[in-house]
RODO-2510 file (C-alpha; in nm, 4 decimals, decimal comma):
residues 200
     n   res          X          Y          Z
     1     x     2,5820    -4,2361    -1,4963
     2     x     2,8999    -3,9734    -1,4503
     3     x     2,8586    -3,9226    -1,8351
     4     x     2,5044    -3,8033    -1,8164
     5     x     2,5166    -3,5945    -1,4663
     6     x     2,8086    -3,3826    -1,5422
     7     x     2,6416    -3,2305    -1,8486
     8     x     2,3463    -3,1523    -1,6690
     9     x     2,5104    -3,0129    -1,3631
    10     x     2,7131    -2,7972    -1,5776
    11     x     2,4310    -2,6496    -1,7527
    12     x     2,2336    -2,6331    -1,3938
    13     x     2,5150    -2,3985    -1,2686
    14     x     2,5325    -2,2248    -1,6188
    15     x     2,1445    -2,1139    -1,6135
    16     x     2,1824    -2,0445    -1,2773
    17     x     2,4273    -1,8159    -1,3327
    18     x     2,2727    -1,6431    -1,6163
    19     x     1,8837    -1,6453    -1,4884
    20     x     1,9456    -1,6159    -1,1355
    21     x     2,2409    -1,3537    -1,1087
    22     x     2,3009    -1,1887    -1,4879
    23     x     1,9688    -1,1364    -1,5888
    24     x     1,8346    -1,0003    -1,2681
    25     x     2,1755    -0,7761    -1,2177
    26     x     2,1793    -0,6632    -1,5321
    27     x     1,7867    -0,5754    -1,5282
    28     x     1,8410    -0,3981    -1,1874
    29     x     2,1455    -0,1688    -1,3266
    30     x     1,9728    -0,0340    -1,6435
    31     x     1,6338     0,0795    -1,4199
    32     x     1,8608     0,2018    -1,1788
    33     x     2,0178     0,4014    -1,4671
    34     x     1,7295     0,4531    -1,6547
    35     x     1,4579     0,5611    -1,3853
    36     x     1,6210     0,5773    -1,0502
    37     x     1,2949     0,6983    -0,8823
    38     x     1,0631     0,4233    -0,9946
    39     x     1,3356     0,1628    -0,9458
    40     x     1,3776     0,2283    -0,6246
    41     x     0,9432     0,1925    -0,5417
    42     x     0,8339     0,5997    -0,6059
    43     x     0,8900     0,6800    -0,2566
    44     x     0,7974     1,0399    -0,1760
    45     x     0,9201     1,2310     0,0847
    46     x     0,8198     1,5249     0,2910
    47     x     1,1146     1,7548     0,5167
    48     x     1,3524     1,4456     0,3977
    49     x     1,1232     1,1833     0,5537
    50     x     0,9933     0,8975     0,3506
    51     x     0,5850     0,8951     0,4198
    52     x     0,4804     0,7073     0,1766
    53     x     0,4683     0,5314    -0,2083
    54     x     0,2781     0,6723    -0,5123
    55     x     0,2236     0,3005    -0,5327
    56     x     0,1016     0,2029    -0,2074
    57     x    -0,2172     0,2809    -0,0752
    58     x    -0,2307     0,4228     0,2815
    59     x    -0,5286     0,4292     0,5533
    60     x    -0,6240     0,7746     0,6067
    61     x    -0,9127     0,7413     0,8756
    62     x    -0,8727     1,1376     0,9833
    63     x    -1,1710     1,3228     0,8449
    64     x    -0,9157     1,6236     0,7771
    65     x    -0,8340     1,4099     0,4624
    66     x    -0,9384     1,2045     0,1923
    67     x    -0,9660     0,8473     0,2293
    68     x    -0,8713     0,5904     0,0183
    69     x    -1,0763     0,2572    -0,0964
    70     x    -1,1755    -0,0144     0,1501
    71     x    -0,8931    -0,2172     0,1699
    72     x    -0,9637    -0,6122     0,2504
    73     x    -0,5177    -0,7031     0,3413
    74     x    -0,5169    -0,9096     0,6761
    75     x    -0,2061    -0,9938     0,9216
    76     x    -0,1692    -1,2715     1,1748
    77     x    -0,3782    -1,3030     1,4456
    78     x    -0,1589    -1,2207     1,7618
    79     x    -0,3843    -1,4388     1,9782
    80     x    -0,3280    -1,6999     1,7593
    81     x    -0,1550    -1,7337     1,4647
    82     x    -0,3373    -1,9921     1,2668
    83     x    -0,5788    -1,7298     1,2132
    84     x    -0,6325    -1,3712     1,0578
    85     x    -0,7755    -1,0575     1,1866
    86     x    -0,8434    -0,7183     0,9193
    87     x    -0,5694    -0,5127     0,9068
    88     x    -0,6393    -0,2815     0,6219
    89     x    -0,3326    -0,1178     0,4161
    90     x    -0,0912    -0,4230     0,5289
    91     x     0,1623    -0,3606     0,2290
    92     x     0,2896    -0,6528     0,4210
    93     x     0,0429    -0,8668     0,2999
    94     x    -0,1584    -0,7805    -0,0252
    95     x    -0,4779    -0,9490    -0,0710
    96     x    -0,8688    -0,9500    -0,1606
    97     x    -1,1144    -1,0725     0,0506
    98     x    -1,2513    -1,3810    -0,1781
    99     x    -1,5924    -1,3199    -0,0439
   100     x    -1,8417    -1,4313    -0,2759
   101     x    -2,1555    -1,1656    -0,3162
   102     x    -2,3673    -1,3623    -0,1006
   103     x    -2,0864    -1,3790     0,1929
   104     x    -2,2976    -1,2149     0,4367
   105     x    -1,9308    -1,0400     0,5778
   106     x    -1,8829    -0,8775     0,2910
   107     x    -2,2607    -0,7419     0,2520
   108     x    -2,2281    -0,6338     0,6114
   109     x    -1,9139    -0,4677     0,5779
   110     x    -2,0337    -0,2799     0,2399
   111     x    -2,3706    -0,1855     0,3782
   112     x    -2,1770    -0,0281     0,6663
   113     x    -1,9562     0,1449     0,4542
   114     x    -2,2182     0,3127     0,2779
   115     x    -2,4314     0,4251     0,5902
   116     x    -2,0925     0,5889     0,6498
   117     x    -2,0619     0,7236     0,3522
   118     x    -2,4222     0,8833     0,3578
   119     x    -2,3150     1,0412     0,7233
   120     x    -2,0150     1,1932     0,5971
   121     x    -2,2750     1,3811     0,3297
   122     x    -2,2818     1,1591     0,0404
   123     x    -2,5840     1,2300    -0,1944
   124     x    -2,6996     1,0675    -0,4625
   125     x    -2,5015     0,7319    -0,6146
   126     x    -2,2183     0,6624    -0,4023
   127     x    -1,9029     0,5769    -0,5937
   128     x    -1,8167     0,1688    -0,6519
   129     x    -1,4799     0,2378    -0,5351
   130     x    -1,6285     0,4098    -0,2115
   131     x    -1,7381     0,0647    -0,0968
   132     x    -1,5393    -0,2230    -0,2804
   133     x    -1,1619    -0,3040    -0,2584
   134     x    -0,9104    -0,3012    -0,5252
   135     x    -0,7738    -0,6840    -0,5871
   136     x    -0,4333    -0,6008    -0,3920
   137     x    -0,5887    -0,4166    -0,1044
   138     x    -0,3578    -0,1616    -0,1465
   139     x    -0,4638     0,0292    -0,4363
   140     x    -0,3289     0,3949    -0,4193
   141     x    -0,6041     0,5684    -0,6313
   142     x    -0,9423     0,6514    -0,5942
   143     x    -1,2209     0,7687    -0,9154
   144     x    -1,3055     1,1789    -0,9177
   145     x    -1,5819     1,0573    -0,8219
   146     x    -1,5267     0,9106    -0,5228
   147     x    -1,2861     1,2059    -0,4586
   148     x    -1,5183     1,4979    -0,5664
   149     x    -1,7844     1,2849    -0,2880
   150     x    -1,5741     1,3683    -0,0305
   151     x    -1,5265     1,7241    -0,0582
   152     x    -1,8087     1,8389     0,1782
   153     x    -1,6573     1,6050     0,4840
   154     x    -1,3370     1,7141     0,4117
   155     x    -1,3685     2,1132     0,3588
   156     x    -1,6149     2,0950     0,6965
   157     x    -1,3263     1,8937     0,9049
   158     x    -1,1102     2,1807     0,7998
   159     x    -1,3040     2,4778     0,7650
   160     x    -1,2026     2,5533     0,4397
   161     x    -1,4450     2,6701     0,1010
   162     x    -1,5834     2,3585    -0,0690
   163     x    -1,4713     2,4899    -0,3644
   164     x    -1,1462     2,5347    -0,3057
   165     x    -1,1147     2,1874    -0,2554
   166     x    -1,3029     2,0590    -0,5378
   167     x    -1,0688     2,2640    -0,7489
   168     x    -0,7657     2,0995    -0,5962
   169     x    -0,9182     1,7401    -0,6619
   170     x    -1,0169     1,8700    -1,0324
   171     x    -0,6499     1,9378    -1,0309
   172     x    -0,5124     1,5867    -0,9385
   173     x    -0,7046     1,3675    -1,1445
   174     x    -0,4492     1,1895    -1,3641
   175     x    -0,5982     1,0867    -1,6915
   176     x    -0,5366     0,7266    -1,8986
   177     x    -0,2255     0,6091    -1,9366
   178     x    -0,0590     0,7276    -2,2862
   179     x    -0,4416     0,8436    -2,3356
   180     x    -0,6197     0,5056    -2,3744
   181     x    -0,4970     0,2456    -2,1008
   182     x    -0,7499     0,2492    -1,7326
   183     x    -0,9143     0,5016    -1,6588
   184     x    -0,8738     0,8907    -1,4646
   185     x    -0,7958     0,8509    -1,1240
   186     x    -0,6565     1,0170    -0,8181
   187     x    -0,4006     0,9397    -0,6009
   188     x    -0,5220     0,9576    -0,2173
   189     x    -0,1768     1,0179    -0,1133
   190     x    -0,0545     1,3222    -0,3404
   191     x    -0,4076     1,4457    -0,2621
   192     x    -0,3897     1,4654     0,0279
   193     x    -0,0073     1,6116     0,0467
   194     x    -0,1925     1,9202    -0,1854
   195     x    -0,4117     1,9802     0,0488
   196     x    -0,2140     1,9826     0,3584
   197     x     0,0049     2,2326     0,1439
   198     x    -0,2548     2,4328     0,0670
   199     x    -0,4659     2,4887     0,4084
   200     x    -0,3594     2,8446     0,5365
***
């Protein structure tokens, strides 16, 4: 029995060793060489406060800016814990919904979304992403086209020249990655942070 369990424990502590503390040290220390920034979750900063991630989605409900994706994250019910309540942007706790397309909560919560989207001056098509949430809940981008939709609510909330803000959101859109991977996109949060730079 001895014969058999020392080998085994020895090479129990050995992989331990090497797949539990070398490999993720070593990993750690060349991205921390490498690309400090990303390593370290692309905070960003503004007046040497952290506000945010170019990862992380944020809820910006303030008509002053653009607004990012519904978001479907939940947290604990404080009234009762065996339960969940909405709690939208909970980098806690990324999530989906898992509502089917008959789940009358989800066609509720879409239909909503859009009537809200057609009072804040949406014409025409309004954008998927305007009304369906990423698979994390937390997705930090938006299409142009859900960004260039929101110009009109945004530029009136501020009193600024639609078109100066429809050339700022021309600006940010961020094309594939290395030309061919997803698709253009905009990221709510460094929108947002150019805009607030640029009102007068």
């Amino acid at each position: 029995m001895m014969s058999n369990l020392r080998p085994a424990l020895v090479l129990l502590s050995l992989f331990v060793a090497l797949t539990g503390l070398a490999y993720p040290l070593s990993v750690t220390g060349i991205a921390q060489i490498a690309m400090p920034r990303t390593a370290n979750g692309s905070l960003v900063e503004r007046n040497g406060k952290v506000i945010g991630s170019e990862l992380i989605g944020q809820n910006f409900a303030d008509a002053k800016f653009f607004h990012a994706r519904p978001s479907a994250t939940s947290a604990a019910d404080p009234a009762d814990s065996n339960k969940t309540i909405d709690a939208p942007y909970n980098a806690s706790n990324s999530s989906g919904s898992n509502l089917g397309p008959t789940a009358q909560k989800l066609v509720d919560r879409v239909k909503g979304d859009i009537d809200s989207l057609r009072a804040d001056g949406v014409q025409g098509s309004v954008p998927a992403d305007g009304v369906t949430t990423s698979a994390s809940g937390l997705d930090p981008h938006i299409s142009p086209e859900n960004a260039l939709s929101q110009v009109s609510r945004v530029a009136k909330a501020r009193g600024m020249e639609k078109q100066k803000i429809q050339k700022l959101v021309l600006e940010s859109i961020e094309g594939r990655s290395l030309g061919v991977f997803g698709e253009p996109r905009v990221n709510v949060l460094a929108l947002n942070l150019a805009l607030e730079a640029k009102e007068p």
